[in-house]
C-alpha positions in Angstrom: -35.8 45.5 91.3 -37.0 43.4 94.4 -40.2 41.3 93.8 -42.9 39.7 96.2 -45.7 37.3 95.4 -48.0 35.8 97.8 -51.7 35.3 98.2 -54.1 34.1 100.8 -57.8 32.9 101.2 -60.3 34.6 103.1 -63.3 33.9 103.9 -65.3 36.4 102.9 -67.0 37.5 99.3 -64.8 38.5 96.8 -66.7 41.7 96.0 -66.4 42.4 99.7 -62.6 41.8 99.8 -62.2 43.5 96.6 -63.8 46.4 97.8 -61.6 47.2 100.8 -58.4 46.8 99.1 -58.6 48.6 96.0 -60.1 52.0 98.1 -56.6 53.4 98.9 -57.9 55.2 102.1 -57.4 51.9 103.7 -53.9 50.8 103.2 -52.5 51.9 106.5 -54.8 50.1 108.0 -53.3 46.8 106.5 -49.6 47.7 105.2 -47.6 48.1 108.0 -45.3 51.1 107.6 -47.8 53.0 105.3 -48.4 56.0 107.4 -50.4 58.3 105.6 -53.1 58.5 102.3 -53.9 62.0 100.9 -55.2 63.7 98.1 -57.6 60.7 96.7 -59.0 62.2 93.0 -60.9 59.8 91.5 -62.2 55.8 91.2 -61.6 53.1 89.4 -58.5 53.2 86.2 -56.8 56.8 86.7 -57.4 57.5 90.3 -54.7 58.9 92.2 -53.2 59.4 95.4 -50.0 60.6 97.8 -48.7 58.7 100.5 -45.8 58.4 103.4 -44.8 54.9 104.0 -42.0 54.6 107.1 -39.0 52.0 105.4 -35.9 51.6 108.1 -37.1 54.4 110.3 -37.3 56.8 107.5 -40.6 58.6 105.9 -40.6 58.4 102.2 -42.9 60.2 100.1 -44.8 59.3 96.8 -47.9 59.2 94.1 -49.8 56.4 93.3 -52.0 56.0 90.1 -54.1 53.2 89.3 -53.4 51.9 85.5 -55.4 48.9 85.4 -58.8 48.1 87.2 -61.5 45.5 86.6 -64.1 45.7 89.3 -64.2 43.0 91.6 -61.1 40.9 89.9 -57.8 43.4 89.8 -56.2 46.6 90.3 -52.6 47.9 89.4 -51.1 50.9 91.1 -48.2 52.4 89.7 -45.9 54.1 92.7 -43.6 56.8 92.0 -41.6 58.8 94.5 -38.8 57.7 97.3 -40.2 54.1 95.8 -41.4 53.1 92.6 -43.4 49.8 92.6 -46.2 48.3 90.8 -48.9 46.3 93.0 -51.2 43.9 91.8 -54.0 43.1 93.4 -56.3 39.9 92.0 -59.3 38.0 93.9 -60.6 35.3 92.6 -63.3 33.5 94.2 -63.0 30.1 95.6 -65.3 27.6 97.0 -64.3 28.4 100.6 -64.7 32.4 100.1 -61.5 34.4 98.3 -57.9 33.8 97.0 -56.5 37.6 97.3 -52.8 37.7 95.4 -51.0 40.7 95.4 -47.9 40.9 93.3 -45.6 43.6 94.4 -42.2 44.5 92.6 -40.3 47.5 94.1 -37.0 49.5 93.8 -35.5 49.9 97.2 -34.0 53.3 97.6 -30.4 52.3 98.0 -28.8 56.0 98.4 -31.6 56.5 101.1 -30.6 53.4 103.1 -26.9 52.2 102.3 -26.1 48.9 100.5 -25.0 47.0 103.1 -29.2 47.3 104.7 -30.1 46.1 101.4 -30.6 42.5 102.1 -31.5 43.2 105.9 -34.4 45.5 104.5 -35.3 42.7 102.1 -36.3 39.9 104.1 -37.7 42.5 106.7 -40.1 43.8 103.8 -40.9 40.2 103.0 -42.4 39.9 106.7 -44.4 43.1 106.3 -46.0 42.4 103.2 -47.1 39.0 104.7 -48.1 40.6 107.2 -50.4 42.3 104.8 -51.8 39.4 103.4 -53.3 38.2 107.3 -54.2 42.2 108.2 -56.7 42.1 105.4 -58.0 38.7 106.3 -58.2 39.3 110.1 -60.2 42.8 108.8 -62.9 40.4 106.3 -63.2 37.7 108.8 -64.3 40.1 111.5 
């Protein structure tokens, strides 16, 4: 199982930055290669939702549910489907405005891609998921 752990500050309010990343309607808007949200039931610890996220050219499918949620501090979503994952999303406040972390540990579909793409697709992800991390600040700051 890969893993990924970064975190940024933003300057912003952490209810604020909270706010937009634990409503899953937004993630395409910040994770590059998620293409699609659908069928949103629910709020909070036991909300769920589909997606399409685009990995090495190829759409892949799957559910998301949140398991753990404490307003304004963390979220966990639990992915099933063409990748299962668990992301972890904390903010803390800080004196400048918010430290966002998200945790992310993923299996990459090997069948889907091929082994010898595995490492390619590995650092590749790495970019996108940092790219993340400045997509949501850009969206705060604005």
């Amino acid at each position: 199982m890969a893993s990924w752990k970064n975190n940024i500050l933003i300057h912003a309010p952490a209810d604020k930055v909270f706010a937009y990343v634990d409503d899953p309607v937004n993630l395409p808007d910040w994770i590059p290669g998620m293409t699609e949200i659908r069928n949103v039931i629910g709020t909070g610890a036991g909300q769920q939702y589909e997606w399409s996220y685009k990995m090495a050219g190829i759409l892949l499918p799957g559910q998301a549910t949140v398991v753990e949620h404490v307003p304004n501090e963390c979220t966990v979503h639990q992915n099933i489907g063409a990748i299962d994952s668990i992301w972890k999303l904390t903010v803390e406040p800080d004196e400048e405005g918010t430290r966002l972390e998200i945790h992310l540990e993923y299996h990459i579909p090997i069948p889907v891609i091929g082994k010898l793409a595995e490492r390619i697709l590995l650092r590749r992800n790495v970019r996108e998921f940092d790219m993340s991390l400045v997509n949501i600040k850009d969206v705060m700051e604005a």
